[in-house]
N, C-alpha and C positions, 0 to 999 in steps of 0.2 A: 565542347566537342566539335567546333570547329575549325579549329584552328589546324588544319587539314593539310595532306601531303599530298598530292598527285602523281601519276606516273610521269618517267625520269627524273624524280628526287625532285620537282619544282614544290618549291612550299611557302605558303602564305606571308609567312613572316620574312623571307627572304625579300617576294617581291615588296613586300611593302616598304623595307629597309632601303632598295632598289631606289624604288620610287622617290625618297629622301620622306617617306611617312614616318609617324611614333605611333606601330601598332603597341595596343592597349587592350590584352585581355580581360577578359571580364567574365563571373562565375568561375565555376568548376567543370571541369569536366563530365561529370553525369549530371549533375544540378545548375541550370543558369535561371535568374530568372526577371523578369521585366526589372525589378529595383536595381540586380547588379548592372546593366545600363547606365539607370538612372545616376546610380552612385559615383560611375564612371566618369562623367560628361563635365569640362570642365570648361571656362569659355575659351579655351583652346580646340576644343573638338571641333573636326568639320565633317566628319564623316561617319556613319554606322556601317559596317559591313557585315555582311550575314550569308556565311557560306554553307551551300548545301552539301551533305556527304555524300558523295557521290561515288567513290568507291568502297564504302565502308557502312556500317549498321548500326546502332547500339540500342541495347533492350533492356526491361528490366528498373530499376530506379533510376529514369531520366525523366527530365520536364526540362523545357525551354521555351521561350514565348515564340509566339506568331508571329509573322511577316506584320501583321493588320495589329498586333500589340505593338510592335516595334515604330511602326509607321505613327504613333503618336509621340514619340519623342522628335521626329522631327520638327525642324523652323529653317527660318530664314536662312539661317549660320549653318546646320548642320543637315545633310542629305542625305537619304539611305538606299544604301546600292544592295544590290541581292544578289549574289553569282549562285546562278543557277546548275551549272555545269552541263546541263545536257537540255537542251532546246525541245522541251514536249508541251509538243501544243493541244494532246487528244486528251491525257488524263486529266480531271476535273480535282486536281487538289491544289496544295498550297505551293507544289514544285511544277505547275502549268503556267507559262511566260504570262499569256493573260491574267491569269491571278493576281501574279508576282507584281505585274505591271500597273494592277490597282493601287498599291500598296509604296509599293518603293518607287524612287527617282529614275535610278537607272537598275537595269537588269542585263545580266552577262550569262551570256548561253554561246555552247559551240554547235557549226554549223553539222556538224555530221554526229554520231551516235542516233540519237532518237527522233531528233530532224529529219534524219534521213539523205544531208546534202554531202557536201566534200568538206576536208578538217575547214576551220575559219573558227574566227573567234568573234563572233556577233554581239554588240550591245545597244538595247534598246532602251526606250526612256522618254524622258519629256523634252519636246522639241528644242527648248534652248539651251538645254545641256548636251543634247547631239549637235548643238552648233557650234556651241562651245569643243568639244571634241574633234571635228572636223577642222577648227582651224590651227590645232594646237600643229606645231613642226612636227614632232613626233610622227602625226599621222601619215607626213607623207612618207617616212617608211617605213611604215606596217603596212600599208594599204595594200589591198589586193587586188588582181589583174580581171582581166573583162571577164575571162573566162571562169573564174572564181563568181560574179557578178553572176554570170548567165544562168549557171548551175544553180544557185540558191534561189534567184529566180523563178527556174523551174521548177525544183521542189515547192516553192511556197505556192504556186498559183496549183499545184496541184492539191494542196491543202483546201486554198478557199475555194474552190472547188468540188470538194469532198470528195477526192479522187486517192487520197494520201495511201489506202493502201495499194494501189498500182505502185507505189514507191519498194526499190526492192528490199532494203532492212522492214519495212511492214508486212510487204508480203511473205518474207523469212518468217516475223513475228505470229503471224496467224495462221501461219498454217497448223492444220489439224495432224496428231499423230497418226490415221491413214494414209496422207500423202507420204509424211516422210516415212514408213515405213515400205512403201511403194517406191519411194526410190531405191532403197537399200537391197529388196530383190531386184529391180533392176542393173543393180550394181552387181550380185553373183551370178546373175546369167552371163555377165561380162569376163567372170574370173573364168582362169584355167585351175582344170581340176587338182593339180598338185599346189594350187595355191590354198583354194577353198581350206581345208584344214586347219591354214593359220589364220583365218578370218573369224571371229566370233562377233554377234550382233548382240548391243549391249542395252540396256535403257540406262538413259542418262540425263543430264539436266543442265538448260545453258542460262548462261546471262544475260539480263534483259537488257536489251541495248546497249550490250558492251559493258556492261557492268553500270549503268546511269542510275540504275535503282537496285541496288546491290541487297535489297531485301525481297525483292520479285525474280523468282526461277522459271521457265517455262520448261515442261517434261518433255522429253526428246527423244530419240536412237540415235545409235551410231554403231560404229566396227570399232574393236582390241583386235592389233595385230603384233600376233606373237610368233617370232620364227626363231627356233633354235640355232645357240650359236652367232644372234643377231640382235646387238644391243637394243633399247628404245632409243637412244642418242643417233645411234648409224641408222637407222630406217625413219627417223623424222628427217635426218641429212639428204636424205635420198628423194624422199617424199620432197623434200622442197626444192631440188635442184633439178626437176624434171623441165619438160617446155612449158608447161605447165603449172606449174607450183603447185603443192598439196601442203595445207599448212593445215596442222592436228597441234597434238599436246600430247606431253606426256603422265600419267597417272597408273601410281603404283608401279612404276618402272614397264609400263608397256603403254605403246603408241597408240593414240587413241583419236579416230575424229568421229566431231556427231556429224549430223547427216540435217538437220534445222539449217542451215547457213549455206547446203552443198546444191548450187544449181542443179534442174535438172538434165542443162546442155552439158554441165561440169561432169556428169557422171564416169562417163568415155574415157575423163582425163584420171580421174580417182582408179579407175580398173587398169589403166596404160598401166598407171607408176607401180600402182601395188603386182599384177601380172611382170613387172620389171625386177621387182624383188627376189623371185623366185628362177634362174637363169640351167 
């Protein structure tokens, strides 16, 4: 079950082919289990890789081993790398970088989702295989600019610090259903009254850090706006091309955004666009 696709069609087995590797699946799909590893391992092998699902789930008759099972098939010849997909350093399980970083050589997490920083693709590990990586030519273009640098930076000291929810994906993440529901009337004080009508306030439910743990929901609000005569396609078009931008979704053929992710300086901009709908 991991042999995983990500958004824009990028998929493991591509990059590995990429790479000039011979990916080598092992187990089944709901069932893998430490032996089909072992079975694997040929003195060819140099590498174990063990990918988190990161936008996807599976329940039900599944078993797979551990990070800290895995981690004993390592030696000399062969390393084991963890891609993490989403950089969470607060939950205490086996998909927390610290964990991971017990266990495996290297560990691959991106800087933004549950990080909290700008996209990047960060990999951590044992010092001399980040030296090793560092001098490879490759590196010098992928690398990132200062200001890439500063930003993650800045997230991270606000982490060891225990400041991380000041970061604004955490403060999105915790906030309580009173506040967001407190913005949302403040949002129809905003409307004009021949709008209010096509405004319905919904409860709804987002995804946790972008989807990083596609089996964790957090309960929400939001507005369905429904105007006759007014597609969901033309009034997401409109919502997004203000000065502003209003980026929603569509469900069940009407336009829909929560209100978990909706600043509360943004709100001004959310009533502009929707008050603009209505002419």
């Amino acid at each position: 079950g991991e042999l995983i696709q990500i958004g824009g069609g990028f998929r493991i087995p591509d990059i590995m082919k990429q790479a000039g590797c011979q990916l080598v699946e092992v187990g089944t799909t709901n069932i893998t289990e430490l032996s089909d590893y072992k079975n694997a391992i040929t003195p060819n092998t140099a590498l174990i890789l063990s990918a988190h699902r990161s936008n996807f789930y599976m329940r039900g008759f599944t078993q797979s081993p551990t990070l800290q099972q895995l981690s004993a098939l390592k030696n000399d010849a062969i390393m084991l790398v963890k891609d993490l997909g989403s950089g969470n350093l607060i939950f205490n399980n086996e998909d927390n970088v610290a964990q991971a970083l017990k266990f495996a050589d290297l560990v691959c997490f991106s800087g933004d989702k549950l990080l909290g920083a700008c996209q990047a693709g960060i990999i951590a590990g044992k010092k001399e295989l980040i030296a090793k990586l560092k001098k490879d030519p490759l590196m010098r273009i992928v690398r990132v600019d200062k200001i890439t640098y500063f930003i993650i930076q800045e997230v991270l000291l606000k982490y060891a610090n225990n400041q991380h929810s000041a970061l604004m994906a955490w403060s999105f993440m915790k906030q309580d259903l009173q506040t967001i529901d407190k913005k949302i009337k403040k949002l129809f004080k905003k409307l004009k009254n021949e709008v209010k009508p096509h405004i319905h306030r919904i409860n709804s439910k987002t995804a946790f850090g972008g989807g990083a743990m596609p089996d964790k929901v957090l309960p929400d609000y939001g507005i369905a706006i429904a105007i006759d005569g007014k597609k969901a396609t033309d009034i997401a078009t409109h919502m997004v091309s203000q000065p502003v931008p209003i980026i929603g979704y569509i469900q069940n053929d009407v336009f829909t955004i929560n209100f978990r992710t909706i600043p509360d300086d943004d709100i001004g901009s959310v009533a502009d666009a929707i008050n603009s709908l209505v002419l």
